[in-house]
C-alpha positions in Angstrom: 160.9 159.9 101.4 164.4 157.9 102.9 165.0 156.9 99.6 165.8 160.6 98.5 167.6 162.1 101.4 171.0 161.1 99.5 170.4 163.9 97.8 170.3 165.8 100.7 174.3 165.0 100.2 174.5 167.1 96.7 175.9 170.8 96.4 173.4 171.1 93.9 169.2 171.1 94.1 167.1 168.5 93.4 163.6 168.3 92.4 161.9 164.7 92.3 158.7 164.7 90.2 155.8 161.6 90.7 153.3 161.3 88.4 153.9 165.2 87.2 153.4 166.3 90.8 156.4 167.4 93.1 157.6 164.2 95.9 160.6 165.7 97.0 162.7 168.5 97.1 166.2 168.3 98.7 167.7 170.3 101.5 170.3 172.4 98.8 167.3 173.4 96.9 165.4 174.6 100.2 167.8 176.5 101.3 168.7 178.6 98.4 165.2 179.3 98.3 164.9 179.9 101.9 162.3 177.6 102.3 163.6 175.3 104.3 161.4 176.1 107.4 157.9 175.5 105.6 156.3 172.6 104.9 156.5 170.9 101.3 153.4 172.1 99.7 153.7 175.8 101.2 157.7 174.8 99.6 156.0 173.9 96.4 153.7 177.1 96.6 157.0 179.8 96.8 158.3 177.9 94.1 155.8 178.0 91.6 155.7 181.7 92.9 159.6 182.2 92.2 159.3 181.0 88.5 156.2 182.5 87.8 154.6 179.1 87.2 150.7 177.9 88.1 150.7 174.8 88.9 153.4 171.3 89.4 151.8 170.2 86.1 153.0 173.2 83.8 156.3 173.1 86.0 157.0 169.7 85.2 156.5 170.7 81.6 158.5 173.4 82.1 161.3 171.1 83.3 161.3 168.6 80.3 161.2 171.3 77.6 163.9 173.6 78.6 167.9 172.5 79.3 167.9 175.8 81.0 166.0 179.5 82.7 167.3 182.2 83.9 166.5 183.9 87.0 167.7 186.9 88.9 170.1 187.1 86.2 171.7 183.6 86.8 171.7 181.0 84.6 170.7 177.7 85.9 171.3 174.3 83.8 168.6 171.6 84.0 169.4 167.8 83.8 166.7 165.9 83.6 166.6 161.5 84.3 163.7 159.4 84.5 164.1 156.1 86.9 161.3 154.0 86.8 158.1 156.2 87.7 160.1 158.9 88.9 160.9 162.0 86.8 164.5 163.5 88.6 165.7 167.0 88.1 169.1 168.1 89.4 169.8 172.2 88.6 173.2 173.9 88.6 174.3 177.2 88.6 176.6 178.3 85.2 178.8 181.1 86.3 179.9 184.1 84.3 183.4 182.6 84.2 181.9 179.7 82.5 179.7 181.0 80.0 182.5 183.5 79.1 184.9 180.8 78.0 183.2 180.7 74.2 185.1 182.7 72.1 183.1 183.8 70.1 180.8 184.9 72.9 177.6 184.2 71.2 174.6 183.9 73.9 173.9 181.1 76.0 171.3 179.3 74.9 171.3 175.1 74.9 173.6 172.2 75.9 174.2 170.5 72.9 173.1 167.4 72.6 176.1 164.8 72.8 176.2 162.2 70.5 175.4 158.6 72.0 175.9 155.9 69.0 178.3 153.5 70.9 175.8 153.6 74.0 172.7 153.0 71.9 174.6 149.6 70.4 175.8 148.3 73.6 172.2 149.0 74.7 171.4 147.0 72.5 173.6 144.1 72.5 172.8 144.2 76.4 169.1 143.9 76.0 169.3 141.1 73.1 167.0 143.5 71.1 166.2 142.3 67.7 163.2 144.4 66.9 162.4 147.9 67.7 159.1 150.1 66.4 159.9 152.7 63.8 158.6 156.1 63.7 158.9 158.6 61.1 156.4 161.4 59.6 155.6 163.0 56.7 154.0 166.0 56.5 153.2 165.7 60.1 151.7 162.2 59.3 152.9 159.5 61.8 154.1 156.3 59.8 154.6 153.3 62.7 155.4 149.7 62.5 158.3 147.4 63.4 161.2 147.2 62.0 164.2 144.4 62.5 167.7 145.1 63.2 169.9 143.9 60.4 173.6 145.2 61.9 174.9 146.8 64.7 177.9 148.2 65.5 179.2 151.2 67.0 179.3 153.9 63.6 176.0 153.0 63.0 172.9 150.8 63.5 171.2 149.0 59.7 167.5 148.1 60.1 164.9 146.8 57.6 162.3 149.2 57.8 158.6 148.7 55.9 159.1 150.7 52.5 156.5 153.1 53.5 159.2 154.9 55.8 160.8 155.6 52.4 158.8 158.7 51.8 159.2 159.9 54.8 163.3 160.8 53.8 162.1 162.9 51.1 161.4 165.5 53.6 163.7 164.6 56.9 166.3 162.1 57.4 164.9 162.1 61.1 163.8 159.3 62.3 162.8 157.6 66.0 163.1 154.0 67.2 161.1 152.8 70.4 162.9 149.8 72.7 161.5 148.0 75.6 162.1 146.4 78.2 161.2 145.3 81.9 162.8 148.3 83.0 160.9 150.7 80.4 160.6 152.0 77.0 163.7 154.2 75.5 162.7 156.8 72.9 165.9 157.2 70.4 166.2 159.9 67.7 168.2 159.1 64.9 169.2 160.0 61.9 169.3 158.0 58.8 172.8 158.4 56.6 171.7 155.9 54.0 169.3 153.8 52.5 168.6 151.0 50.1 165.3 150.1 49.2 164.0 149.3 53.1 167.5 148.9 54.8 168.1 151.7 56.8 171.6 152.5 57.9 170.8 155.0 61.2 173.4 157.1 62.9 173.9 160.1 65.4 171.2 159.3 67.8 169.9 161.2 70.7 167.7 160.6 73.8 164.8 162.0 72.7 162.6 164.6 75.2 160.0 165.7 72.5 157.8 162.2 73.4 156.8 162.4 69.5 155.6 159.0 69.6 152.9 160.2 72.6 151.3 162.8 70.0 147.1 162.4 70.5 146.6 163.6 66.9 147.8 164.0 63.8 149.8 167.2 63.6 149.1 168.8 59.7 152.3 171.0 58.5 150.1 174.1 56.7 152.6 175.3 54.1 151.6 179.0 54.3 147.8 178.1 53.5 147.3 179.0 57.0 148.1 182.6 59.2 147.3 184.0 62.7 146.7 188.0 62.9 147.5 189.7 66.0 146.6 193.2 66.3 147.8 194.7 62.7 151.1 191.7 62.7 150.6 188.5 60.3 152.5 185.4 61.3 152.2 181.8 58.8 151.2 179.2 60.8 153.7 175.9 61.2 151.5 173.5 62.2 148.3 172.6 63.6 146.5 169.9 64.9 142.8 169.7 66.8 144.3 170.7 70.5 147.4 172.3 69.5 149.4 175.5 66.8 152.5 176.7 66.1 153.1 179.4 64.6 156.9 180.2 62.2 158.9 183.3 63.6 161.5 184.7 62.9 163.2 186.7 66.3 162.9 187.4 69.9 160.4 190.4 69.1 157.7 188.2 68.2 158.6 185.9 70.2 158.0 188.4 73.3 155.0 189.8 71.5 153.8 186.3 71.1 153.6 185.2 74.6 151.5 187.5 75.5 148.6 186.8 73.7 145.6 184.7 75.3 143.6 185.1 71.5 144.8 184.6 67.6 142.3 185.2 64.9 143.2 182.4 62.3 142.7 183.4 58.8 142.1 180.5 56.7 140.9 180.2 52.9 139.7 184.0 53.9 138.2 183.0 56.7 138.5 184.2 60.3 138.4 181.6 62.9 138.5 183.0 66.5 140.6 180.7 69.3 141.9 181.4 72.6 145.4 179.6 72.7 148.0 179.1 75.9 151.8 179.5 75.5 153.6 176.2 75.9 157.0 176.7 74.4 159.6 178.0 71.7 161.1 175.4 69.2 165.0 176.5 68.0 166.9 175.0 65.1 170.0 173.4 65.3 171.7 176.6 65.6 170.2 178.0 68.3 167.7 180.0 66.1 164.3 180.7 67.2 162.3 178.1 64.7 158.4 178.3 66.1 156.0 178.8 69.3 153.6 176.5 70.4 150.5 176.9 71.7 147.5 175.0 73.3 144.6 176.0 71.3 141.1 176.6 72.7 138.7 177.2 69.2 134.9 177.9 69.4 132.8 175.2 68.5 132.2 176.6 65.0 135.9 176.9 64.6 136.9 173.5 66.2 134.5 172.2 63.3 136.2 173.4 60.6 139.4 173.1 61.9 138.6 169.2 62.2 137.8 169.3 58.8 140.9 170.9 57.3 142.8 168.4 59.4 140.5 165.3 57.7 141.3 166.5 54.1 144.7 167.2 54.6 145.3 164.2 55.8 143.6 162.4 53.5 145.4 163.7 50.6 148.6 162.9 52.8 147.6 159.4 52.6 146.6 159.0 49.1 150.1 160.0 48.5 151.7 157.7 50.3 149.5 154.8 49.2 150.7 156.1 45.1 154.0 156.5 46.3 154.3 152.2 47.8 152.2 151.4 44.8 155.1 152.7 42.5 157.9 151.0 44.2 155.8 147.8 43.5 155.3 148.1 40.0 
């Protein structure tokens, strides 16, 4: 633990994850807590407590998903920074002076995301990286392989991508580019501001915290063939995949209703499939607005079945598109 009590040193708290489970918590952090007298796990224990939280797992989670929480009506910002096999955490307190500088006094919500396009090129440069892997999805369908960096500079960064990832700008100009090196892999969402046949000219990049490229199956987008009913209320369903829902809303009131449910019954070509879900998080749009929810999903094994097999088809048609769609950019 001597390697953390600098922090010790910080007017702010600090919580040092290993491996998803709390190593250290640092003396500002005990104190505001009034911990400071127990040992770390009974530490650990009032925390979870304090944020209503089960276990280090879910509040690690917690941690990575959300920029900030309230409690006992304070606002606290997250900042989160991986080093190595450590996962660091610093929190800090917004006061009301601060969040009442906005003029037009619209809630709090999220940091923005700052723009890092200079950073990403000297990375770069820095690193000697000529080749990086390429994600991008459509429909929810993962589309992977490398591509090689034609130009870099610091407005934007051109890259000759396989001319699969073409289809995937028909829905999203989003796109993801995975580096490595000895000191780890950096997971960079982009954007793509133009492109010419496979040369990708990418831009407006962020650090990205969603860990997209980790997904362990294919997530299908349901275009309204799919709905959840709760009590008498009828949501469409976002997306699905075999472990995993989210389901489109529209405000805070379902939202709230939302995360109370442990059961959906999911209504699909007029069937009812029963599963037991788990709240995981809210998704907002650009502009702060509440986008989806998503769930860990827990279907019977008659449901998981078909399920599976809605997946399997949709998928498939998913890829017999894209196999037309390269087939007529080579005729």
């Amino acid at each position: 633990m001597d390697k953390f009590k600098i922090f010790n040193l910080l007017p702010n708290g600090v919580i040092v994850f290993h491996d998803e489970k709390v190593e250290y918590l640092n003396q500002h952090m005990l104190d505001v807590l009034n911990i400071n007298f127990l040992k770390k796990q009974n530490a650990i224990g009032i925390l979870l407590k304090t944020l209503n939280i089960k276990n280090e797992k879910l509040l690690f989670e917690f941690f990575t998903t959300h920029e900030y929480f309230i409690h006992n009506i304070k606002t606290i910002q997250i900042a989160h920074v991986r080093h190595g096999s450590y996962d660091i955490f610093s929190f800090i307190r917004i006061t009301p002076i601060l969040l009442s500088t906005s003029q037009d006094k619209k809630p709090f919500h999220k940091k923005p995301k700052s723009n890092i396009d200079t950073k990403v090129a000297k990375f770069l440069k820095i690193h000697n990286i000529k080749k990086v892997m390429i994600l991008t999805f459509y429909k929810g369908l993962p589309l992977k392989n490398y591509g090689d960096i034609i130009e870099l500079n610091d407005n934007f960064i051109k890259i000759a991508v396989d001319q699969k990832h073409q289809i995937s700008l028909s829905k999203r100009d989003d796109i993801l580019l995975i580096t490595n090196t000895k000191k780890g892999s950096s997971i960079l969402h982009g954007h793509v501001i133009e492109h010419k046949e496979n040369l990708f000219k990418i831009k407006d990049f962020t650090l990205s915290k969603e860990d997209m490229h980790l997904r362990d199956g294919i997530r299908i987008k349901t275009y309204k063939d799919m709905s959840i009913r709760t009590h008498e209320k009828s949501l469409d369903v976002y997306d699905i995949s075999e472990n995993g829902i989210s389901i489109s809303i529209d405000d805070t009131v379902e939202e709230n209703f939302l995360k109370k449910k442990a059961a959906f019954k999911l209504i699909y070509n007029n069937e009812v499939l029963n599963i037991d879900v788990k709240y995981i998080k809210t998704i907002y749009d650009e502009d702060d607005k509440v986008l989806k929810m998503a769930f860990k999903m827990f279907p019977t094994n008659e449901s998981a079945i078909k399920i599976h097999n809605y997946i399997n088809k949709k998928q498939n048609g998913i890829l017999q598109e894209i196999h037309r769609y390269q087939s007529n950019l080579n005729n």
